[in-house]
Each structure stands twice: as C-alpha cells, then as structure tokens.
PyMOL commands that place a pseudoatom at each C-alpha (Angstrom):
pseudoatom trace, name=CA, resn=UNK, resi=1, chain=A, elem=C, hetatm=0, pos=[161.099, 120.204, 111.203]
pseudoatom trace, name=CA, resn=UNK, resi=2, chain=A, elem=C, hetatm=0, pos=[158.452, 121.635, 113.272]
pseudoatom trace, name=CA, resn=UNK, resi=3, chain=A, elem=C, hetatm=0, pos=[156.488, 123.028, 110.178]
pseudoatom trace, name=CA, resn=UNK, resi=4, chain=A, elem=C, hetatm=0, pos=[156.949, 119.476, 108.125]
pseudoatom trace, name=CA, resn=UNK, resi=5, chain=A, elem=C, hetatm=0, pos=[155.236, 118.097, 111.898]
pseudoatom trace, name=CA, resn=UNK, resi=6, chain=A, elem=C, hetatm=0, pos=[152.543, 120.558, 111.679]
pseudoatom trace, name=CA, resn=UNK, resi=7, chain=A, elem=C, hetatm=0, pos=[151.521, 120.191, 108.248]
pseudoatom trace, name=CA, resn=UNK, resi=8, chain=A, elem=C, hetatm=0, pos=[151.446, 116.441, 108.814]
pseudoatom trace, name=CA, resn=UNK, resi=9, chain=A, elem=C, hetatm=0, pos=[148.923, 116.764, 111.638]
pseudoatom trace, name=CA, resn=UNK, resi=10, chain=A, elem=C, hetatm=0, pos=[146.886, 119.391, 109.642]
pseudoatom trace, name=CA, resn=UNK, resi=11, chain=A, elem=C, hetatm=0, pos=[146.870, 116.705, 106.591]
pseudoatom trace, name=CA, resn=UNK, resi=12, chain=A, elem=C, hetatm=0, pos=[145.820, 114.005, 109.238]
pseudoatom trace, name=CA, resn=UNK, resi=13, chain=A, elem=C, hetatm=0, pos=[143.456, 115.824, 110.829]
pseudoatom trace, name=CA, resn=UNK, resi=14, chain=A, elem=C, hetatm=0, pos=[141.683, 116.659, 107.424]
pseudoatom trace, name=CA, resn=UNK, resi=15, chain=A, elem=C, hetatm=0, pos=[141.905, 112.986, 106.167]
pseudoatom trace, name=CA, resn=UNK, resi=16, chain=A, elem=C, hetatm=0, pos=[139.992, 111.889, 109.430]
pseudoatom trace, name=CA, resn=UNK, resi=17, chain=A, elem=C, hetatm=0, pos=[137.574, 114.563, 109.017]
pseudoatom trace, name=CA, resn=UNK, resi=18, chain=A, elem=C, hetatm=0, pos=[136.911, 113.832, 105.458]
pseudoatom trace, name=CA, resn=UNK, resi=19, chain=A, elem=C, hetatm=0, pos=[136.328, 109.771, 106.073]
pseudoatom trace, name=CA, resn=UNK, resi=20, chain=A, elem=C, hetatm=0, pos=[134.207, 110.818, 108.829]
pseudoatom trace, name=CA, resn=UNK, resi=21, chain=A, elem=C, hetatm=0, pos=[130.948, 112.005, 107.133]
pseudoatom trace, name=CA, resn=UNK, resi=22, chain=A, elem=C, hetatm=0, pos=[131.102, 108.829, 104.974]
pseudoatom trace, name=CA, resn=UNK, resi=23, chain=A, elem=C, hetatm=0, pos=[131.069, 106.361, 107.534]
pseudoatom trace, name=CA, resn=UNK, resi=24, chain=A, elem=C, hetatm=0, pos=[127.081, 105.339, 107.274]
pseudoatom trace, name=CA, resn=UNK, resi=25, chain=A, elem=C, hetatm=0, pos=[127.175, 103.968, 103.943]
pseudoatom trace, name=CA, resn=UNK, resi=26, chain=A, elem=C, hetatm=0, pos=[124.458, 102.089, 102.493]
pseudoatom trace, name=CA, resn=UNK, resi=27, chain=A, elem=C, hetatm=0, pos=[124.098, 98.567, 102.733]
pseudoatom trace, name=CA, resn=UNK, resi=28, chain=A, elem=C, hetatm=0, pos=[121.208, 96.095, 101.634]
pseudoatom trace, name=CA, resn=UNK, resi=29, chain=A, elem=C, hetatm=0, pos=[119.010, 93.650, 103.946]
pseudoatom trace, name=CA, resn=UNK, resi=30, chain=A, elem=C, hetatm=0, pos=[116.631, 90.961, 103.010]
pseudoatom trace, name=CA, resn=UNK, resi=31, chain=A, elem=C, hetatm=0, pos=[113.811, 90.105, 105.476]
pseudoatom trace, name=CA, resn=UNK, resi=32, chain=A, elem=C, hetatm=0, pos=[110.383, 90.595, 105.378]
pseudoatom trace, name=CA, resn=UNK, resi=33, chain=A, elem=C, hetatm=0, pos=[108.607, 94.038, 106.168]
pseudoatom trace, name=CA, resn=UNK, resi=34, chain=A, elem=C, hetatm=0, pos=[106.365, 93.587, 109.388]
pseudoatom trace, name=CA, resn=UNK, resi=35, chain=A, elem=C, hetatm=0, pos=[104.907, 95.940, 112.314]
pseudoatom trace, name=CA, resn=UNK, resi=36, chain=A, elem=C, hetatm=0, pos=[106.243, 96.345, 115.782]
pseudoatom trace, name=CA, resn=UNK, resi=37, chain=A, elem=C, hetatm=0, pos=[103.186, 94.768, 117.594]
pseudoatom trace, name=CA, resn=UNK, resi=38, chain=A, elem=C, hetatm=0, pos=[103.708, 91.553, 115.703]
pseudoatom trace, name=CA, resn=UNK, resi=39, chain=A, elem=C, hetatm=0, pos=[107.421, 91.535, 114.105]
pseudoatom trace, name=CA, resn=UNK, resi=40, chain=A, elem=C, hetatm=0, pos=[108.623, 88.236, 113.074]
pseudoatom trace, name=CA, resn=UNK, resi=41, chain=A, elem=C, hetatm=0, pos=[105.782, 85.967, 113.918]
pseudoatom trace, name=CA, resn=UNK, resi=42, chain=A, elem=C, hetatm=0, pos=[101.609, 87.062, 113.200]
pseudoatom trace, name=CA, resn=UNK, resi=43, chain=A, elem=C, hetatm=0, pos=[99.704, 85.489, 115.797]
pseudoatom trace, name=CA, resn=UNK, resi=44, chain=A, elem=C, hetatm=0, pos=[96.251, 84.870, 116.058]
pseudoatom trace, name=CA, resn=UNK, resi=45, chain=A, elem=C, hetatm=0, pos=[93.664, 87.988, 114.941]
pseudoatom trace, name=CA, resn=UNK, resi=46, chain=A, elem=C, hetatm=0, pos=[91.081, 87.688, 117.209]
pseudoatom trace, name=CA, resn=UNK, resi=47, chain=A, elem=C, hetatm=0, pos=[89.958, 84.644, 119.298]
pseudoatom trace, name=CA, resn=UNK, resi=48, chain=A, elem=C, hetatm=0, pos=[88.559, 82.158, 116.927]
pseudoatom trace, name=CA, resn=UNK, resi=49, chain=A, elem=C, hetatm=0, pos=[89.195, 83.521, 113.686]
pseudoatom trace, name=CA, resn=UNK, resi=50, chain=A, elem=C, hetatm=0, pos=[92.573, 81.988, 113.009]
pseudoatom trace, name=CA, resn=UNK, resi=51, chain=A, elem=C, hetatm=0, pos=[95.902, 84.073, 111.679]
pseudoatom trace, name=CA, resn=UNK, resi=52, chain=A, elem=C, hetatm=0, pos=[95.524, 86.975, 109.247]
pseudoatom trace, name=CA, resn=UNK, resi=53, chain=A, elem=C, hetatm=0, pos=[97.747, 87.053, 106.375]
pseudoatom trace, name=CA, resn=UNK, resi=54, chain=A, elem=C, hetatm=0, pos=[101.457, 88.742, 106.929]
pseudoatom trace, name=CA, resn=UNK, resi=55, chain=A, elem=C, hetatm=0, pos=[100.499, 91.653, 104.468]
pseudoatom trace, name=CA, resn=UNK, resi=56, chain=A, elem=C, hetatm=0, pos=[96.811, 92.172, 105.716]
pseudoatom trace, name=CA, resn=UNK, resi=57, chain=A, elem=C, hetatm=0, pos=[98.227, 91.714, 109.644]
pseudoatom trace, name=CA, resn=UNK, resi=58, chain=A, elem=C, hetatm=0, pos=[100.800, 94.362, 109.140]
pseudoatom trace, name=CA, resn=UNK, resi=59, chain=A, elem=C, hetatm=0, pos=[98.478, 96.846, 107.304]
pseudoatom trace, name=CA, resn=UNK, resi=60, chain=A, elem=C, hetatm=0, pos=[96.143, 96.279, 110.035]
pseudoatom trace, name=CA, resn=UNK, resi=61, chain=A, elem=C, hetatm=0, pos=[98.780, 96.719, 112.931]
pseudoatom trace, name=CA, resn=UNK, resi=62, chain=A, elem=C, hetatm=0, pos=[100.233, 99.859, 111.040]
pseudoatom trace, name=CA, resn=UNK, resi=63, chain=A, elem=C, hetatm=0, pos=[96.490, 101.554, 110.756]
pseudoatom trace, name=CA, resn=UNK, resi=64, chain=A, elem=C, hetatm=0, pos=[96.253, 100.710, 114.822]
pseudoatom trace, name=CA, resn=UNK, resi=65, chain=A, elem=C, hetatm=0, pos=[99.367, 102.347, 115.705]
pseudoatom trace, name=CA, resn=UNK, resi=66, chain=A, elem=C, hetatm=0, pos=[102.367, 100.307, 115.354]
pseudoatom trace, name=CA, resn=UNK, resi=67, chain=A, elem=C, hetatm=0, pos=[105.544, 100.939, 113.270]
pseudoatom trace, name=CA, resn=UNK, resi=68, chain=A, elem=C, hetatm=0, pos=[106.935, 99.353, 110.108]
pseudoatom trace, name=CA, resn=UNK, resi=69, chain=A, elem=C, hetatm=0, pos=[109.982, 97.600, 110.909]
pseudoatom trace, name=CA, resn=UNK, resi=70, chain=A, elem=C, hetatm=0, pos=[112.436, 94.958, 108.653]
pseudoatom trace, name=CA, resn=UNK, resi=71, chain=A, elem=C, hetatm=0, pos=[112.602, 91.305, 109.998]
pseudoatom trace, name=CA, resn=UNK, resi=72, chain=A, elem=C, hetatm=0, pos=[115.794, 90.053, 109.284]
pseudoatom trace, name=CA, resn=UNK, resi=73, chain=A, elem=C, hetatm=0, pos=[116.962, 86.717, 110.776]
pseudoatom trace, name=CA, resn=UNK, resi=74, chain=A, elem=C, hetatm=0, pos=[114.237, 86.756, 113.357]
pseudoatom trace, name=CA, resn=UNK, resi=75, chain=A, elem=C, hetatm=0, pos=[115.359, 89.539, 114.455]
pseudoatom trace, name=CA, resn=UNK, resi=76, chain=A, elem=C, hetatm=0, pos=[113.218, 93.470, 113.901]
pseudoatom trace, name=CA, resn=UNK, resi=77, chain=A, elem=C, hetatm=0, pos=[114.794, 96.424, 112.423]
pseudoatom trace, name=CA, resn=UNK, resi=78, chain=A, elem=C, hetatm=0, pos=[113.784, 99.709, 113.491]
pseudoatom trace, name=CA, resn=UNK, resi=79, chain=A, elem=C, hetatm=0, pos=[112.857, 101.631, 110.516]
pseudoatom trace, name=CA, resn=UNK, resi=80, chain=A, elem=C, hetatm=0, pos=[113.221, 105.269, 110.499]
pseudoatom trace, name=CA, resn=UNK, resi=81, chain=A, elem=C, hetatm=0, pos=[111.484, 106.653, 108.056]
pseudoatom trace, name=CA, resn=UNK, resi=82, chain=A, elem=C, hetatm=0, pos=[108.266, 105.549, 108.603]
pseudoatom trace, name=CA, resn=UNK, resi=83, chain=A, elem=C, hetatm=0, pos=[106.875, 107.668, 105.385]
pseudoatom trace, name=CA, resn=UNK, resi=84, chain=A, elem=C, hetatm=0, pos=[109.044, 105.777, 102.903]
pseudoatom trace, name=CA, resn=UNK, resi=85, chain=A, elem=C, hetatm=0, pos=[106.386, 105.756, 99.781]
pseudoatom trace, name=CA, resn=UNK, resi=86, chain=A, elem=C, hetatm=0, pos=[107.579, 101.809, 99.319]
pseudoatom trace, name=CA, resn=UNK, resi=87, chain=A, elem=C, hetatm=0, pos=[106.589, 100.665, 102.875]
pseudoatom trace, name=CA, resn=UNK, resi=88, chain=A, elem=C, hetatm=0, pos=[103.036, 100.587, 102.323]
pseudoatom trace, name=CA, resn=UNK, resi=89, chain=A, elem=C, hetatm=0, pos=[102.767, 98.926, 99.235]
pseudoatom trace, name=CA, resn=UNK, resi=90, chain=A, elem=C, hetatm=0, pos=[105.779, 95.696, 100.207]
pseudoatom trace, name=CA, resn=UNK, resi=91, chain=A, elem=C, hetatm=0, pos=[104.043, 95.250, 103.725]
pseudoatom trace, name=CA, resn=UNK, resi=92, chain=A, elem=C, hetatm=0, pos=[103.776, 91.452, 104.498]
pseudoatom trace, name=CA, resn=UNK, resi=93, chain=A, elem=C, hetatm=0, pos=[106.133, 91.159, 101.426]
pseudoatom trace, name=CA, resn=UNK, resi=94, chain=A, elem=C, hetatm=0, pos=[109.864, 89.213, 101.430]
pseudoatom trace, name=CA, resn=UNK, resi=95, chain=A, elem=C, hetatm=0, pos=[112.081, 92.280, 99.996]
pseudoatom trace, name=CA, resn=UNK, resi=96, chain=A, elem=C, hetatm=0, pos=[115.333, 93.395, 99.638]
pseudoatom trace, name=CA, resn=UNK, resi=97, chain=A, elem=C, hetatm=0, pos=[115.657, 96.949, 101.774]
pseudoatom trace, name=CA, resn=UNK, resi=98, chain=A, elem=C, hetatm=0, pos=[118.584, 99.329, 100.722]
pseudoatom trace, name=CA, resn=UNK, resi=99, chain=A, elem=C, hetatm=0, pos=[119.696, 101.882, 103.676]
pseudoatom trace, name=CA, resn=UNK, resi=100, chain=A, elem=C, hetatm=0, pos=[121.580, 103.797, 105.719]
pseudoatom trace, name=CA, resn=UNK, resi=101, chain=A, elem=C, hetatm=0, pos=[122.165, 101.513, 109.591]
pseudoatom trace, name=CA, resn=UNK, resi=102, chain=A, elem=C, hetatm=0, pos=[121.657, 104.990, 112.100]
pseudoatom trace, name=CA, resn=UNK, resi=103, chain=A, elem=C, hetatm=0, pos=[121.629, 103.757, 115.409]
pseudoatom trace, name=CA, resn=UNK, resi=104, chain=A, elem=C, hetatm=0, pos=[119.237, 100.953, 115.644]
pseudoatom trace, name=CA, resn=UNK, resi=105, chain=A, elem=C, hetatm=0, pos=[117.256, 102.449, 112.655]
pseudoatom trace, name=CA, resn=UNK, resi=106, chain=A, elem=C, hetatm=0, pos=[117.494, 101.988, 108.784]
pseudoatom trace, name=CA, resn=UNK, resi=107, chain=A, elem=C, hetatm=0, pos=[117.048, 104.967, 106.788]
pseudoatom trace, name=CA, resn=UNK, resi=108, chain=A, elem=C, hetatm=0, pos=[115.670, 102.917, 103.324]
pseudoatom trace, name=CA, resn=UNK, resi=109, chain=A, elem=C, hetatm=0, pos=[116.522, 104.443, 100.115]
pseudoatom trace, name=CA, resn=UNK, resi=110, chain=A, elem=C, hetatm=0, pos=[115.440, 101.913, 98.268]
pseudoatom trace, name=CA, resn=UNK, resi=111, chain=A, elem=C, hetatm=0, pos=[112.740, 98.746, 98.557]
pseudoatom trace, name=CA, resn=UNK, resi=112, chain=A, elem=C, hetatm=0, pos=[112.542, 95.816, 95.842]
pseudoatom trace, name=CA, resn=UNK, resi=113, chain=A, elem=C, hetatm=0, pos=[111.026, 92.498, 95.505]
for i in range(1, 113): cmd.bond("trace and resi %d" % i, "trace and resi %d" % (i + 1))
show_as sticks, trace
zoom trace
C-alpha cells in the first residue's frame, strides 16, 4: 500500500505541474487602443484649439512618452509589449485585442478591427 500511495502523489504532483504552465491562456478584449497620459477620455490639446482626434491624440501622446494601453469598460489595460507591430497602426481605433492577462499587463498576440 505504501507504493500504490506514492505513485498516487507522484501522478498528482505531475498533473499539477503539467496544468500549471497553461494557466495564462489567451483570451480576447474589445476596447479602444489609447495612451497612458490620456486613457479613456482625450481632453483638450492645447488651450484653445479644441480636442484632437482619438487616433492623432494617442500617436501624439505615444511620440511624447506615454504607453499604449487597451481601454476596456472605462477602465486602461496595461499593455506589455509595447513593440507589438499592430499597435501603431489601430491607435485611436475600436479593436478586438487577443492576449495573454500577466499581471496587470496583456501580452497581445493578435489585434483586429
């Protein structure tokens, strides 16, 4: 009996191992893809001249500094990889983001209209 318990907990042990590098599995988001300076809300440019488009406010923010992140709900995702070749080209844009949720960052795989 004391082998049958070992092998059990060597099975079990295994089995919990296994499902353990699978746990951050990809999901999908839709939001919009904004910069942390302004993230769910562009406000005003400069005094006087009014609100910038969402795609041409976020390009701006990005050149000055600021990070890419996923509005979803109101509420900014962290994105953490910033160099994502899609990012760039959907900023200001409603999307659908595919990724990985590490932390309080998405790792996107994947960005689509």
């Amino acid at each position: 009996m004391g082998q049958m318990t070992k092998m059990f907990a060597m099975i079990a042990a295994t089995l919990l191992t296994t499902s353990g590098l699978s746990i951050a599995a990809e999901q999908t988001w839709s939001g919009n893809i904004s910069d942390s300076a302004c993230g769910k809300k562009h406000e005003e440019a400069a005094e006087g001249n009014g609100v910038m488009p969402d795609r041409e406010c976020t390009q701006a923010c990005v050149r000055g500094g600021s990070k890419y992140v996923l509005v979803v709900d109101g509420k900014a995702l962290q994105i953490a990889n910033q160099d994502f070749k899609d990012l760039a080209a959907h900023a200001g844009h409603a999307v659908k983001v595919t990724g990985e949720l590490t932390g309080a960052a998405i790792k996107v795989t994947k960005i689509e209209m």
